[in-house]
DRENNUTOR-905785 format. One line per 2 residues: number of its first residue (from 1); their letters; for each residue x, z, y of N, C-alpha, C. Coordinates in Angstrom, 2 decimals, padded with zeros to 5 digits. Layout:
NUM) a) X Z Y X Z Y X Z Y | ...
This chain:
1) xx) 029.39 -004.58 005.72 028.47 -003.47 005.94 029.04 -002.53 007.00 | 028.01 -001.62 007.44 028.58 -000.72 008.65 029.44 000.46 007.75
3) xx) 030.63 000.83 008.84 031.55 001.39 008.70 031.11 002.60 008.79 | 030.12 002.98 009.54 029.36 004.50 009.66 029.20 004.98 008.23
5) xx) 029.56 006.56 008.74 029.31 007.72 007.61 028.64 008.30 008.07 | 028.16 009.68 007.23 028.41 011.00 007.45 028.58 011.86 006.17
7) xx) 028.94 012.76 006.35 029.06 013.80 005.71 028.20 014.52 004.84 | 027.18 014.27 003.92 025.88 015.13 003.71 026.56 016.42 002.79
9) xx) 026.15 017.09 003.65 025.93 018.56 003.13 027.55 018.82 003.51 | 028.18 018.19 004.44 029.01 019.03 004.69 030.16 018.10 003.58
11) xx) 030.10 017.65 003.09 031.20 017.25 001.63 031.35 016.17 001.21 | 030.12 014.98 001.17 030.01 013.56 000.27 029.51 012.82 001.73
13) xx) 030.88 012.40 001.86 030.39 010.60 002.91 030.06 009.84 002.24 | 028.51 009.85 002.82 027.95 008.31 002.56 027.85 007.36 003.86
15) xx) 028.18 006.21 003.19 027.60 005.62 004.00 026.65 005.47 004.77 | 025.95 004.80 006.30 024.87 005.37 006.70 023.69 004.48 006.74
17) xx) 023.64 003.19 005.50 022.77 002.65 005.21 023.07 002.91 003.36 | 021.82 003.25 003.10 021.93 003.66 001.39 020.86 002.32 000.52
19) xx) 020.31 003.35 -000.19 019.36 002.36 -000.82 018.23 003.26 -001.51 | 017.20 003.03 -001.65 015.90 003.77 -002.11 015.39 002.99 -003.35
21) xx) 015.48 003.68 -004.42 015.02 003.11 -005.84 013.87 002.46 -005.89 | 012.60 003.52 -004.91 011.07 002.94 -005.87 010.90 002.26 -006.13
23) xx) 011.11 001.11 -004.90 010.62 -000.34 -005.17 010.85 -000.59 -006.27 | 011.35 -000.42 -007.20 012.50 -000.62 -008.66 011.22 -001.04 -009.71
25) xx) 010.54 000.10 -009.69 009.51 000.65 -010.24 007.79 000.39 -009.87 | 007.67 -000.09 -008.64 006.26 -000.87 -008.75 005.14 000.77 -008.48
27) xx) 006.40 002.06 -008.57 005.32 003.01 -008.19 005.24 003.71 -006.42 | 004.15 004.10 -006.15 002.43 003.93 -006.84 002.29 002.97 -007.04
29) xx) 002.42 002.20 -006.08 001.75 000.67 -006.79 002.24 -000.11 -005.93 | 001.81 -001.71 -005.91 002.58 -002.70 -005.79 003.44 -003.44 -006.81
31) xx) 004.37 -004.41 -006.51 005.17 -005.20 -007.23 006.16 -004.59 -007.64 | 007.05 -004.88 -008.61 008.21 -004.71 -008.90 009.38 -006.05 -009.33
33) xx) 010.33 -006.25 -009.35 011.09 -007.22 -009.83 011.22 -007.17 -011.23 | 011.95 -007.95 -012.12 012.23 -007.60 -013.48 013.15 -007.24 -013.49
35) xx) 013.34 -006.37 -014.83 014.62 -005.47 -014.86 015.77 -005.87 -015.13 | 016.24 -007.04 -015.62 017.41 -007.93 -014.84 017.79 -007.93 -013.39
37) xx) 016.59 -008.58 -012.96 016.56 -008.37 -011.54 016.82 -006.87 -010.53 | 016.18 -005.61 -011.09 016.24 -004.41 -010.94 017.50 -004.38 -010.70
39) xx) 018.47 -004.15 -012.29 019.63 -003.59 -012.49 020.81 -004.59 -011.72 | 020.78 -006.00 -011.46 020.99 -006.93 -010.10 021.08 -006.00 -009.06
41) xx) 019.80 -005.87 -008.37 020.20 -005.19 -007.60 021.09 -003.75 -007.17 | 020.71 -002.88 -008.19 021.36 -001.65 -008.04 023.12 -001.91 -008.15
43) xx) 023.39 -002.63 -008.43 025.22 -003.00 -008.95 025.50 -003.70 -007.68 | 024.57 -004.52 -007.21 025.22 -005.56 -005.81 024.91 -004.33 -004.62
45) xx) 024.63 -003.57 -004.80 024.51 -002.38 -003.69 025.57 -002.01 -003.49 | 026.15 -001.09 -004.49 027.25 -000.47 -004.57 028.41 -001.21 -004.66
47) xx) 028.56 -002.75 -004.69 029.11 -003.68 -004.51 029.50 -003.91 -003.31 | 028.71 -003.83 -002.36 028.71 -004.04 -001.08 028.67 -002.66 -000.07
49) xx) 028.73 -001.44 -000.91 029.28 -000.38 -000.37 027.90 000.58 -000.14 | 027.17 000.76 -001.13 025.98 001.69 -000.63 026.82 002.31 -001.78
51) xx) 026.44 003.92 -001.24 026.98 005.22 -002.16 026.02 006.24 -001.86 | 024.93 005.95 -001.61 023.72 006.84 -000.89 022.33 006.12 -001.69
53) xx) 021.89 006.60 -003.09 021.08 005.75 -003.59 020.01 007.28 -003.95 | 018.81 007.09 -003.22 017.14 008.09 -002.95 016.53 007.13 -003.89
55) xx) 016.28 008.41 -005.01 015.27 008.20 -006.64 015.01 009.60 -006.67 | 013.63 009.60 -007.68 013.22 010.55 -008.28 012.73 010.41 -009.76
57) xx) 012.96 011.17 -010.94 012.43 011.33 -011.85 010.80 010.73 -012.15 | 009.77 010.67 -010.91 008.90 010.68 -011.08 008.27 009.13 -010.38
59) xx) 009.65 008.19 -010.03 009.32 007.01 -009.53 009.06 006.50 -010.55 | 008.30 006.51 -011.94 007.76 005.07 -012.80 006.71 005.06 -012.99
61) xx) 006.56 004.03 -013.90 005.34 003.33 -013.72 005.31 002.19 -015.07 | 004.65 002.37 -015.75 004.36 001.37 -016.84 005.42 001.54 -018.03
63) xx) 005.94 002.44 -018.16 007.91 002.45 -018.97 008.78 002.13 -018.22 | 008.47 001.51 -016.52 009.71 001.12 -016.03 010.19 002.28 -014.93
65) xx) 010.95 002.96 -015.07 011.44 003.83 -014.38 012.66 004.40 -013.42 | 012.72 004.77 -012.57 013.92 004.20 -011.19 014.86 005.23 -011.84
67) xx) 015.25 006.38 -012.44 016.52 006.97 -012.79 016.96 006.49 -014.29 | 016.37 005.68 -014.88 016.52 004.84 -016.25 017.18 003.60 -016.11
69) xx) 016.84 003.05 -014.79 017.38 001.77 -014.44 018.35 002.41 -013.71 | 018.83 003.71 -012.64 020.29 003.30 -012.49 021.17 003.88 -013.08
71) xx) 020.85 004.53 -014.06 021.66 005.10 -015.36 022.21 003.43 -016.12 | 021.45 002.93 -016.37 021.74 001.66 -017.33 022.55 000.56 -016.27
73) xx) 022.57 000.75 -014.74 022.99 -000.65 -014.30 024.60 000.02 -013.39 | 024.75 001.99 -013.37 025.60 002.65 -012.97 026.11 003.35 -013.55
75) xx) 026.13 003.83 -014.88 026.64 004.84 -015.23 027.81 004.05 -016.41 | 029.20 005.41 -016.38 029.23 006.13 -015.53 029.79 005.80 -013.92
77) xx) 029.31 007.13 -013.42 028.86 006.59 -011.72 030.10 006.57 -011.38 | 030.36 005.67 -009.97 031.93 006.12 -009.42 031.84 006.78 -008.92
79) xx) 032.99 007.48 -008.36 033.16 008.91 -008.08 032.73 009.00 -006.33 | 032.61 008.05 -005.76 032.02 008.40 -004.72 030.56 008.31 -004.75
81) xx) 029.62 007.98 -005.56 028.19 007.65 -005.74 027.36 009.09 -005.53 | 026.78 008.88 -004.48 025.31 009.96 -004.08 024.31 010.02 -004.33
83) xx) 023.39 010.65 -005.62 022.42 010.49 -005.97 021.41 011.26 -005.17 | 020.69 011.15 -004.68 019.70 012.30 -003.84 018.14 012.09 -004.80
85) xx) 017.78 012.99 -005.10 016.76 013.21 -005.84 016.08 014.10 -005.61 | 014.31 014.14 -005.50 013.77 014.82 -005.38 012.64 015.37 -006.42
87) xx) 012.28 016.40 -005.67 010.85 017.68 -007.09 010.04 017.68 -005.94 | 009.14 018.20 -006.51 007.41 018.91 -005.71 006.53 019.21 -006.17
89) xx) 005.27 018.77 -006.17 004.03 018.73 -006.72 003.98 018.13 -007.88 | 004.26 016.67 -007.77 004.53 015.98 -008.64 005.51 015.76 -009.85
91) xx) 005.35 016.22 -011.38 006.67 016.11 -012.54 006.76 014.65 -012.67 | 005.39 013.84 -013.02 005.75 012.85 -013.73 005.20 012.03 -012.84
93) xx) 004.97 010.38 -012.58 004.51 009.43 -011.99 003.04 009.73 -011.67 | 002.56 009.43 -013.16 000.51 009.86 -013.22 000.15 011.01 -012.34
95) xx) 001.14 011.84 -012.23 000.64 013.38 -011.40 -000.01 013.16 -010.45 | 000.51 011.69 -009.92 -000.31 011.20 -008.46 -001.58 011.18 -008.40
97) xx) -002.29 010.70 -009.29 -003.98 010.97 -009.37 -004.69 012.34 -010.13 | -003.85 013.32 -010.25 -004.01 014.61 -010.55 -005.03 015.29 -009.36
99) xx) -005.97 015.59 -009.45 -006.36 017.38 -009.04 -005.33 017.93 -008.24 | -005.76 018.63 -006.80 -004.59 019.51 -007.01 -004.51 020.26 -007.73
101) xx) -005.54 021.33 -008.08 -004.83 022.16 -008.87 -004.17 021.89 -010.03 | -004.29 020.58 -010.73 -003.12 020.65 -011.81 -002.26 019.37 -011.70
103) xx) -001.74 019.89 -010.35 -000.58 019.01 -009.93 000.74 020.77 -009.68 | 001.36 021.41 -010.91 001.86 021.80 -011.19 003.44 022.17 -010.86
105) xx) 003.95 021.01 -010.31 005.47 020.88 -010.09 006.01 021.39 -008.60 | 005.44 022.65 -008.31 005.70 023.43 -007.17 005.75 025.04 -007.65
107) xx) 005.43 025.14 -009.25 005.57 026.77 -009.86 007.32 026.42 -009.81 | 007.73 027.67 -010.52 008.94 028.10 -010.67 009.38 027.02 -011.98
109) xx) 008.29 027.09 -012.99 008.47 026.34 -014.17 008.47 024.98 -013.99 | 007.38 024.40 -013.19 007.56 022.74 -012.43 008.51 022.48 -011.97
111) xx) 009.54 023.35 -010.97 010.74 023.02 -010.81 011.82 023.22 -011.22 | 011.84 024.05 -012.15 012.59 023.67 -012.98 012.68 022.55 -014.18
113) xx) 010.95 022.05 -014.53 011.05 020.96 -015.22 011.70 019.85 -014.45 | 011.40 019.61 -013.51 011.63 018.21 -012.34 012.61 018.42 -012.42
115) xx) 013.54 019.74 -011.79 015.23 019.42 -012.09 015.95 019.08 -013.26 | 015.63 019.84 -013.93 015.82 019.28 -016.01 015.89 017.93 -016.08
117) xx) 014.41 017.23 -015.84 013.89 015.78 -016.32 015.39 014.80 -015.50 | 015.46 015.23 -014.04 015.99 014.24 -013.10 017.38 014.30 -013.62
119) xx) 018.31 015.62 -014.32 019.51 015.99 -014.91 019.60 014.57 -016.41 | 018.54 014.99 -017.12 018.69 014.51 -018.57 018.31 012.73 -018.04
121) xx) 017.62 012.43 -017.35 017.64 010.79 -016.75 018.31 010.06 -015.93 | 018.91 010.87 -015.73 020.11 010.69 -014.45 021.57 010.52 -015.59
123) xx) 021.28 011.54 -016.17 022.86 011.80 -017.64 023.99 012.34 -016.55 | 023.48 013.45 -015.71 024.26 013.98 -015.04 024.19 015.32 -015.38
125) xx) 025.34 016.57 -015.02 025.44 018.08 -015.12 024.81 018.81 -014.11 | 024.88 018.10 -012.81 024.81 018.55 -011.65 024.30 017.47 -010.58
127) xx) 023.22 018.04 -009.72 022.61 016.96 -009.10 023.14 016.88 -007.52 | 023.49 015.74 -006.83 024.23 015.74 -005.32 023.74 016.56 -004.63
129) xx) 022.05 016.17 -004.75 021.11 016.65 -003.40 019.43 016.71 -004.28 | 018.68 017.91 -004.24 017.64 017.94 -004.43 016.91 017.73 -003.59
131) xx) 015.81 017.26 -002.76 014.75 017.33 -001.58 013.46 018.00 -002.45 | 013.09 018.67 -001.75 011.61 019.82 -002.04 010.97 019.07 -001.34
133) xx) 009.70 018.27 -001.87 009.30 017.33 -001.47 007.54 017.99 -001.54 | 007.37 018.46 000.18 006.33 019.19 000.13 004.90 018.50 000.83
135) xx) 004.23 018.20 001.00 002.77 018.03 001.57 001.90 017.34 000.24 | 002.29 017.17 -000.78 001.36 016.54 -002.03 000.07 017.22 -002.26
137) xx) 000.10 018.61 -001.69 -001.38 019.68 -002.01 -001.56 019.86 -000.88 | -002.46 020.38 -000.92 -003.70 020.72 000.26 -002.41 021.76 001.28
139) xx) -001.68 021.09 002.68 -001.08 021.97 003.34 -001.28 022.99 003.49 | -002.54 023.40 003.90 -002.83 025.01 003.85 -002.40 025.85 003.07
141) xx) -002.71 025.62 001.40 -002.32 026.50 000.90 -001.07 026.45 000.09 | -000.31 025.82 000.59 001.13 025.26 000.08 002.17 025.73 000.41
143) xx) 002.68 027.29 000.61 004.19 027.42 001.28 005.56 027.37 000.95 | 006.02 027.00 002.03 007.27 026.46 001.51 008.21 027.24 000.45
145) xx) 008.47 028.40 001.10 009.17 029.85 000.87 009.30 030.06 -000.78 | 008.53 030.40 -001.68 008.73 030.19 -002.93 009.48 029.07 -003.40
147) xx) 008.73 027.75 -003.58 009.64 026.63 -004.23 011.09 026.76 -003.70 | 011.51 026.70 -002.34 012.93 026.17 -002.30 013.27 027.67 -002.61
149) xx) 012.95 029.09 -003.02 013.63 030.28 -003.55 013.96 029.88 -004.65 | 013.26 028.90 -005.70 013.33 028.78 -006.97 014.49 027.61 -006.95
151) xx) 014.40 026.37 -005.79 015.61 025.38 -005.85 016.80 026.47 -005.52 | 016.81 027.28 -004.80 017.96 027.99 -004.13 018.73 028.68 -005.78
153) xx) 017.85 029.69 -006.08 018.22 029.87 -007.82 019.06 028.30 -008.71 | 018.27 027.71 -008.86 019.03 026.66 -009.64 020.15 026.24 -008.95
155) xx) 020.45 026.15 -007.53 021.54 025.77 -006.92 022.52 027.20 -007.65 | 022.25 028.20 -007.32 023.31 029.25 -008.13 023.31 028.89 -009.58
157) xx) 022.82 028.15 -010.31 022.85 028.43 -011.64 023.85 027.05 -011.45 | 024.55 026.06 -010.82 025.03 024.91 -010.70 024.54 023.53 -011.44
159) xx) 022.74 024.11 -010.87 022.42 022.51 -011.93 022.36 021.58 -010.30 | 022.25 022.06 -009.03 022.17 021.51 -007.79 023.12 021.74 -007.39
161) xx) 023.74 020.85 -006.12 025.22 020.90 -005.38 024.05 021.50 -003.85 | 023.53 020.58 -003.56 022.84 020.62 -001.92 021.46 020.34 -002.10
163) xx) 020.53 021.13 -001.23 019.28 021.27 -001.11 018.72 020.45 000.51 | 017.49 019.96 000.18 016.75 019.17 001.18 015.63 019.34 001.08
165) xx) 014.87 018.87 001.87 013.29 019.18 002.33 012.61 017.59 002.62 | 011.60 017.61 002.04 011.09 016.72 002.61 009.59 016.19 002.81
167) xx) 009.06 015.62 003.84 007.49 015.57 004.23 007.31 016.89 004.75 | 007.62 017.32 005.92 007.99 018.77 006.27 007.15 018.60 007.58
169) xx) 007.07 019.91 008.19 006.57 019.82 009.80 008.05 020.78 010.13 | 007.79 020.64 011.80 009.83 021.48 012.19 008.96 022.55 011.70
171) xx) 008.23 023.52 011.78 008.00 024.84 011.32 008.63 025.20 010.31 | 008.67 024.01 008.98 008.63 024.10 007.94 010.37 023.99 007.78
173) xx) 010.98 023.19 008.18 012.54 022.49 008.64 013.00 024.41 009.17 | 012.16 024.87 010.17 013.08 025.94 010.51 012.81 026.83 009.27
175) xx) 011.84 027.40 008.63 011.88 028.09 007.76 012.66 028.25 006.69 | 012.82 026.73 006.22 014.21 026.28 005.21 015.01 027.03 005.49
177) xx) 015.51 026.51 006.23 016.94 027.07 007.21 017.19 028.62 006.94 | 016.29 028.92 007.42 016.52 030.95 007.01 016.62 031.07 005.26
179) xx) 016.10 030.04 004.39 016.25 030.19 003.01 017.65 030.11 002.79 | 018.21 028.77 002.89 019.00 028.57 002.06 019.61 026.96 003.22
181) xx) 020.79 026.56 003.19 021.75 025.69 003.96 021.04 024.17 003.87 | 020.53 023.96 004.28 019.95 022.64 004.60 020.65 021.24 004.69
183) xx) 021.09 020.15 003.67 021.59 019.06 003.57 021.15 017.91 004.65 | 019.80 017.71 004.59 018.95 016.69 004.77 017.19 016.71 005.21
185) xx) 016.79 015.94 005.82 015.47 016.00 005.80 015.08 014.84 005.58 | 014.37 014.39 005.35 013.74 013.05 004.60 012.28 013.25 005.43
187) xx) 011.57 012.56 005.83 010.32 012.36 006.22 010.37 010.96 006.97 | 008.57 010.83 006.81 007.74 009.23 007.68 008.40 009.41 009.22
189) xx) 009.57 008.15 009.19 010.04 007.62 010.90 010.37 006.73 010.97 | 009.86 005.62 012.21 010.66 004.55 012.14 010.15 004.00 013.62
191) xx) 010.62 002.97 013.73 010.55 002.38 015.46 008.99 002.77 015.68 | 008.07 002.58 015.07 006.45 002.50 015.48 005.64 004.15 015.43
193) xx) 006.57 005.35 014.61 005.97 006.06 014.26 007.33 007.17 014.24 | 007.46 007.74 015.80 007.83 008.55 016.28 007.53 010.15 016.28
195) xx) 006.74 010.65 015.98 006.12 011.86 016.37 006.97 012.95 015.58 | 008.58 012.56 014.34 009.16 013.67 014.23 010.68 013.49 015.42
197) xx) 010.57 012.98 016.35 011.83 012.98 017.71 012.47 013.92 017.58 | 011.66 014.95 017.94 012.05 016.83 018.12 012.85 016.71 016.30
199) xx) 012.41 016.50 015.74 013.07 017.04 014.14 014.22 016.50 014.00 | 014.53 015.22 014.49 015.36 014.11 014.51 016.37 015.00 015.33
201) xx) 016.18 015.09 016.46 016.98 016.07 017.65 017.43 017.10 017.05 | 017.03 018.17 016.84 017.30 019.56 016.04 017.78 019.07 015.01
203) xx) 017.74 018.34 014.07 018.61 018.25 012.61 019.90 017.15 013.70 | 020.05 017.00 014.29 021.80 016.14 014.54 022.63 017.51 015.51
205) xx) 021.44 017.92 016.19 022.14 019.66 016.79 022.83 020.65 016.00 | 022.29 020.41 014.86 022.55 021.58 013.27 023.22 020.87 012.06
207) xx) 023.71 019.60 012.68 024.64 018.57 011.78 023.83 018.59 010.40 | 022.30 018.43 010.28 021.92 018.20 009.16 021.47 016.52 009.54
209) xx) 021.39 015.79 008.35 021.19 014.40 008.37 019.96 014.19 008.37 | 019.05 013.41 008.74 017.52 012.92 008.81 017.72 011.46 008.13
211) xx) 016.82 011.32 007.05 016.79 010.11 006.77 015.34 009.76 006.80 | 014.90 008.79 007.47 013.73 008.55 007.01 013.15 007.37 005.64
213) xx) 011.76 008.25 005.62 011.50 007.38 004.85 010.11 006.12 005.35 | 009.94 004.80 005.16 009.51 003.83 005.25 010.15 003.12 006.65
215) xx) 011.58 003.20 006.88 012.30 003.19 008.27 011.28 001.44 008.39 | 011.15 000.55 007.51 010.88 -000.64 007.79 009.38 -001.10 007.90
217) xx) 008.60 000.44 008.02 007.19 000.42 007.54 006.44 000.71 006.38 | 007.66 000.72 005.09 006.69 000.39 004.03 005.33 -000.23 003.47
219) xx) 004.25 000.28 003.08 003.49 -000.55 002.45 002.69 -001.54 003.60 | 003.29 -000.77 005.29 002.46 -001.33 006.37 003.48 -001.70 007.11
221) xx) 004.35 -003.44 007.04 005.43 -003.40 007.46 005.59 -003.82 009.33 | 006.64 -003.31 009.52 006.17 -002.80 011.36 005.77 -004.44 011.68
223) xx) 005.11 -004.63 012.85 004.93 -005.55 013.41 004.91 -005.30 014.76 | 005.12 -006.07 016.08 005.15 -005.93 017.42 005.72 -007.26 017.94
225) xx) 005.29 -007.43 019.36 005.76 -008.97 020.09 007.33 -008.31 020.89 | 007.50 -007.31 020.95 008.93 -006.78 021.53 010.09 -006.81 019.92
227) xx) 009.62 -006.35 019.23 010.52 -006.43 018.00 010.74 -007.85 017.35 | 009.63 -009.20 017.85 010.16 -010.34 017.57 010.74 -011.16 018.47
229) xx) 011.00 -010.67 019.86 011.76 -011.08 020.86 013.22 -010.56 020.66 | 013.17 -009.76 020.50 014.53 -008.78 019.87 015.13 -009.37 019.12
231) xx) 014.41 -009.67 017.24 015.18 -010.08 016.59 015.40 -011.75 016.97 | 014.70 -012.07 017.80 014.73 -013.86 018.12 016.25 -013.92 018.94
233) xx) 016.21 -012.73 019.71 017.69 -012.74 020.84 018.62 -012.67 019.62 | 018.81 -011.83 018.92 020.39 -011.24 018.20 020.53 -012.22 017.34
235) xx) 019.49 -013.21 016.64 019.32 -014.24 015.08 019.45 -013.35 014.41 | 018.50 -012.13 014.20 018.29 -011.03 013.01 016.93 -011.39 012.83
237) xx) 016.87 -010.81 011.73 015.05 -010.63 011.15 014.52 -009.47 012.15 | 013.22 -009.15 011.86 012.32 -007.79 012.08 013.18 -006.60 011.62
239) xx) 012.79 -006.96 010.45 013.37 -004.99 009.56 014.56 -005.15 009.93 | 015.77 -005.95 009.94 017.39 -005.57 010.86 017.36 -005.01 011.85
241) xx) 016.13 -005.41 013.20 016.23 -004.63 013.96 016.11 -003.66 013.99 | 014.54 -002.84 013.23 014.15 -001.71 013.11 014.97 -000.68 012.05
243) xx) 015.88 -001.10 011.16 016.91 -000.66 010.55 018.25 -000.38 011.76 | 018.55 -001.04 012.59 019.73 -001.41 013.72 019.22 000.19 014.57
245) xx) 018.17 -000.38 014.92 017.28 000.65 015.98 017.60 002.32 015.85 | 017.24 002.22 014.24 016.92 003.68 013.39 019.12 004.23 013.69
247) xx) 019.55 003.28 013.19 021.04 003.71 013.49 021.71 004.02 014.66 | 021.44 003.64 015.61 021.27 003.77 017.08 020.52 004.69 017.76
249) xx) 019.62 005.31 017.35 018.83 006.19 017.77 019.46 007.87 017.73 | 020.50 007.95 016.39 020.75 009.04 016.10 021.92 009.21 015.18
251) xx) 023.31 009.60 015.13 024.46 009.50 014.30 023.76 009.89 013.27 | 022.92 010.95 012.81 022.68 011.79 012.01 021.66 011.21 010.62
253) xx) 021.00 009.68 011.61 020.10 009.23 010.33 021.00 008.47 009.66 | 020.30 008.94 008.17 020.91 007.48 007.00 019.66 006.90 006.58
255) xx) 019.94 005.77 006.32 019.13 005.04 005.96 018.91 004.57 004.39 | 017.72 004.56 004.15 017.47 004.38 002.57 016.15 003.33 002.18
257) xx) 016.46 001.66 003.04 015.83 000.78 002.52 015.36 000.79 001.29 | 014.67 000.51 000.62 014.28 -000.19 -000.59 013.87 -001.50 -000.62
259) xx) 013.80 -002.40 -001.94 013.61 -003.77 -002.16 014.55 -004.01 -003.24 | 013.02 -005.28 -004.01 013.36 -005.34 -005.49 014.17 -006.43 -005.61
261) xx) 014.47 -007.29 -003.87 015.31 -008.52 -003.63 016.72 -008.29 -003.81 | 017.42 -009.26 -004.15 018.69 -009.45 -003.62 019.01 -009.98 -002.43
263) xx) 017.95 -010.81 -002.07 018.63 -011.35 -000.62 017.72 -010.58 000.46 | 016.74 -009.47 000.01 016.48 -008.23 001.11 017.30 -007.20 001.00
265) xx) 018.32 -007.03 -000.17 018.91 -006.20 -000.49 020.22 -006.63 000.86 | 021.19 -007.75 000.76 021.70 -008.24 001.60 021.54 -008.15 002.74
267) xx) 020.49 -008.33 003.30 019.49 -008.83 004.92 019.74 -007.17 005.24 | 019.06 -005.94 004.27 019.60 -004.55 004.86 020.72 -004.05 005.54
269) xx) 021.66 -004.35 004.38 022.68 -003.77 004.65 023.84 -004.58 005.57 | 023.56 -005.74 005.75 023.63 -006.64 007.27 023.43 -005.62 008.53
271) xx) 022.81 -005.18 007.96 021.81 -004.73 009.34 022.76 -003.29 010.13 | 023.96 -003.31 009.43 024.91 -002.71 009.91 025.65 -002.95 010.56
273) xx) 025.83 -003.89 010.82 026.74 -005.13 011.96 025.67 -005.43 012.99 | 024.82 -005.41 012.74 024.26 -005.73 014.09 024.10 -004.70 015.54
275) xx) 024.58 -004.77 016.40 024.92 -003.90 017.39 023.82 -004.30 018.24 | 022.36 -003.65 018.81 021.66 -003.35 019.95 022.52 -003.69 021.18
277) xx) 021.77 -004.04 022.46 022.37 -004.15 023.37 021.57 -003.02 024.28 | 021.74 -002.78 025.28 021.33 -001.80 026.18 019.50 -002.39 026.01
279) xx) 020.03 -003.71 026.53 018.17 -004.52 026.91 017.62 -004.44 025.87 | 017.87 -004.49 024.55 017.06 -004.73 023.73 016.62 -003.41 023.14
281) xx) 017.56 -002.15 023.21 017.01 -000.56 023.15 015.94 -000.43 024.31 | 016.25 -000.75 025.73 014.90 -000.82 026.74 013.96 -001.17 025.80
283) xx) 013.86 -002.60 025.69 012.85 -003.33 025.42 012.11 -002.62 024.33 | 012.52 -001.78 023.23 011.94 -001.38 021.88 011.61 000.04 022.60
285) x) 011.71 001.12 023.49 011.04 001.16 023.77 011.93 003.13 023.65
């Protein structure tokens, strides 16, 4: 695996390919593996050196749930293990087909439930990294400024170590900033779907980390005739490149694949050895 770190929040090197639970869980929707298979994967991660593992309290779906499974396939955690977890709109999974208005988990009391729930499922004191995970309600009337006052509080009360943002516009990224010390940003980026550059830029200027999320496309996985010339030159897959790409683009991103595979689990974190060449950064564009 790649030797790349960084620092998040200033304190916990992770590595700079991690791992992303949902898939775990089948939520919103889609497949999931079985939970043999699940807890497989989460152990051959950290096996192979991921210490950067993105879950939330509110990834399940059916009883099967992503901080239940890596409590049961990690705990207790080793001492270098990074849990990043996020709150918002959403407490529980179902919240997703909620109303906004009683999509709840953006009061003072919602976030503090979401931090509680993610503490007592996690079977941790203290959480690495929270992300305020904002656009779930109607943007307009959604500001940032309250919720992360209320994460900023629980960070003094020491149920949080480091605070993050995520699904943000830069407006929203600079506003943080005047709140309270900024870990991370999490938002939609990847080779095909550029339009946060500027955020990407400004968070490696301000040594905060950008990770995106669906770096491989997610539910719409990238496709292009330059990205299969690419991976045809190096003998990589697609998503290696666009994983390779995402690492290359910026010291500052980490990466947080998901997949309920073992041998996509593998094929990821490969994808750290693979070194871009000048032509093939031209070529992607």
């Amino acid at each position: 695996m790649t030797t790349q770190r960084w620092a998040l929040g200033g304190d916990l090197s992770v590595a700079r390919i991690g791992y992303g639970a949902m898939k775990l869980t089948g939520w919103p929707r889609g497949d999931r593996p079985d939970r043999e298979t699940a807890l497989a994967v989460l152990r051959r991660a950290v096996e192979l050196g991921v210490n950067h593992l993105d879950t939330s309290n509110y990834y399940a779906r059916d009883g099967v749930a992503a901080n239940d499974l890596i409590r049961e396939a990690l705990h207790p955690y080793p001492d270098d293990l990074v849990i990043v977890t996020k709150v918002g709109a959403l407490i529980e999974g179902p919240d997703l087909a909620l109303p906004a208005p009683r999509k709840t988990g953006l009061t003072p009391d919602g976030l503090r439930r979401g931090v509680e729930a993610n503490l007592r499922s996690l079977g941790v004191d203290r959480l690495d990294v929270v992300n305020l995970r904002m656009g779930d309600l109607d943007r307009g009337g959604t500001p940032l400024t309250e919720p992360l006052e209320t994460l900023l509080a629980l960070r003094e009360e020491g149920l949080i170590r480091h605070l993050g943002v995520s699904n943000v516009t830069a407006a929203e990224v600079a506003e943080a900033r005047k709140i309270a010390p900024i870990a991370c940003v999490q938002n939609l980026y990847n080779l095909t779907r550029r339009e946060d550059d500027p955020i990407v830029d400004a968070c490696a200027e301000a040594g905060i980390a950008y990770v995106p999320f669906f770096p491989v496309g997610g539910f719409q996985p990238l496709t292009a005739e330059r990205l299969d010339a690419v991976a045809a030159r190096n003998g990589a897959t697609v998503p290696q490149v666009a994983l390779a790409w995402l690492l290359a683009r910026s010291p500052n991103i980490l990466l947080i694949p998901g997949t309920g595979s073992l041998s996509h689990l593998e094929e990821n974190v490969a994808a750290g050895e693979l070194s871009l060449s000048a032509e093939d950064l031209a070529e992607l564009g």
